[in-house]
Each structure stands twice: as C-alpha cells, then as structure tokens.
N, C-alpha and C positions, 0 to 999 in steps of 0.2 A: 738696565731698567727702562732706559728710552726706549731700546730696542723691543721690550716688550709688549710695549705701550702702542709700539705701531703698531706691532703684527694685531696685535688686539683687535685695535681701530677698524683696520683693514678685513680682519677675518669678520668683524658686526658689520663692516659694511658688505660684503661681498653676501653673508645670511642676508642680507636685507633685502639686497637686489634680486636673490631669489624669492624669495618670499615675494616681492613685487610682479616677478613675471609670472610665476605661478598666480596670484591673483589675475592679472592682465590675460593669463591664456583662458584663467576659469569663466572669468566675464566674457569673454569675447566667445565662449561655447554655450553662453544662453542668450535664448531668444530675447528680441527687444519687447516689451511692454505688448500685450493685444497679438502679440505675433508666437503661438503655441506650432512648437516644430511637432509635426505630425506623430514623430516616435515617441514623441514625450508627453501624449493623449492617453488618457486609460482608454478601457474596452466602453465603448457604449451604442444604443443601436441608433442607426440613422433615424429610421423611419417609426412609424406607432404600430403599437405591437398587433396582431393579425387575429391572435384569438385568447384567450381569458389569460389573466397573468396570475401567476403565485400572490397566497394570500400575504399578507405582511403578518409578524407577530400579532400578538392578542395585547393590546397596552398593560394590559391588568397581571399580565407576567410579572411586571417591572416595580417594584417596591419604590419608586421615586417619581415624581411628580414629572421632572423634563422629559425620562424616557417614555412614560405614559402617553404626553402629550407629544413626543414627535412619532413618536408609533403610529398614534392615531392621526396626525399627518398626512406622514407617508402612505396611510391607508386611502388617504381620500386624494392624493394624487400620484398612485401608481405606474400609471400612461405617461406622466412628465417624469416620473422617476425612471423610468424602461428605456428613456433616451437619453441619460445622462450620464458623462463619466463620474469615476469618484477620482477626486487625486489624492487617499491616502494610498490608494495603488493596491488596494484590494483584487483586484484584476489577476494583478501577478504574485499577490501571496497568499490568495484562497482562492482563485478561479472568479470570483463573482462578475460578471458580464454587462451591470450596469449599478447606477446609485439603489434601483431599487432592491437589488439583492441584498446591499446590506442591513437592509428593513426586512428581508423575511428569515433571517436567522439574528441572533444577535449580537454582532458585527458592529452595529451602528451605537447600538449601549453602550458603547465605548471609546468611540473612536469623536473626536471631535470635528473632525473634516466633514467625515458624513453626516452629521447632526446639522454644521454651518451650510451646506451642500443644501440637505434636503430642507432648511427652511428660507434657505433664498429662492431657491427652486418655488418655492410655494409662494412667495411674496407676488415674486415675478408673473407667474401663474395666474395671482390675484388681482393683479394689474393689467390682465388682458398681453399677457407676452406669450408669444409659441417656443413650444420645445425646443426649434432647432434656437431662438432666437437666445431663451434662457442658456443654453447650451454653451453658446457662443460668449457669452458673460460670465461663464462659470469657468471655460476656458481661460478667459483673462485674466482670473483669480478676484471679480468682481465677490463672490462668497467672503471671503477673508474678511469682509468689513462685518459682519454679519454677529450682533450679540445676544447670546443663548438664554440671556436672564430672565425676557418675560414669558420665557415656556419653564421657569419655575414655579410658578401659580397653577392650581387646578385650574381647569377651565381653559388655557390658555388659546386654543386649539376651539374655533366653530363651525 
C-alpha cells in the first residue's frame, strides 16, 4: 500500500514538472510586452492608400444598433483602417489585407477584435495620432482595453 503511494506521489510529481516546462518553453516563445515578433503581425499596409479604397458596408444592413454605428465609423475612417492589422487573423483565414476589409464585407459583425480594433483606431485618430503611430499601439494590444458599450446607443458615432 506504501508502495503505491509512492509511485503515486512521484508519477503527480513528475506530470507536474512537465506541465511546468511546457509552460516555461510556452512563455519563453512570446514576445515581451510592446515587442510584436514580426511573424506574429497580421497583413496590413505600410503606407496610405494611392487611390479610392472599397466602400465599407451600408450600416443600415445591420438590425442592431452597435453594428450600425461601427460601420458607420469604419466609413469615415477608411485611410486609418487601410493601414492597420486585425489580430483576429483574418489575413490568414479569409485573405483580408488590412482592418479595413473586415468593414467592407461583414467580417467585422461579428467578430469582436475588429469591432475593439476599429474603434480604438478611431479614438486614436480623434486625438490627433497617425496611422503608423495607432498601428504601433494596436500592435501592443493597446485595443484590448477598449469597451463596446457606448456604441450601443443610436447616435453613438458623429
């Protein structure tokens, strides 16, 4: 009975030590804080787009108040959306090429990343920040803070 008692002990410990290293290898393969490894960047464009860009949806598509209002957003900042990754990684599982693609199909009705994306994006914008500058804080996962609630109100969006 002792005997089994070790082996117990020892087999919970030995899972555990794995379970720790695999932890310790998982951390030690992401980047630190502010520091976005270039592979781990979605698609988005450097520079401002050259000549007319796609319309974004019509808000009035949309039977609910928040998508109406980030539609109509994304509409009125295009140009900062055309330079901007999305990280729900839309890039790699419908092609989309920057945050603003997920506003011209409806991608973004759904998805909470690109909702949080595109209205930091716009904050930022509002406050006299550039594209590359927003970009660089959306890389950081500055978005994340970002709450969806008062684009629940008609109107939300001037």
């Amino acid at each position: 009975m002792l005997r089994r008692m070790a082996v117990g002990v020892a087999m919970g410990c030995i899972a555990l030590g794995g379970f720790a290293l695999v932890r310790a290898q998982n951390a030690a393969q992401k980047p630190a804080p502010g520091m976005a490894m270039a592979e781990d960047v979605p698609a988005y464009h450097a520079t401002p787009p050259k000549g007319p860009l796609p319309e974004t949806l019509d808000p009035k598509l949309f039977p609910d108040v928040q998508n109406q209002n980030l539609y109509a957003l994304a509409a009125k900042e295009k140009k900062i959306l055309y330079q901007q990754p999305c990280y729900c990684h839309c890039d790699r599982e419908v092609g989309h090429q920057s945050l603003l693609d997920c506003y011209v199909d409806r991608h973004a009705s759904v998805c909470a990343t690109c909702k949080m994306e595109a209205v930091f994006a716009y904050q930022e914008w509002k406050r006299g920040k550039t594209a590359a500058q927003i970009r660089q804080e959306i890389m950081d996962g500055k978005w994340r803070t970002v709450d969806l609630t008062a684009y629940n109100m008609p109107g939300a969006v001037k």
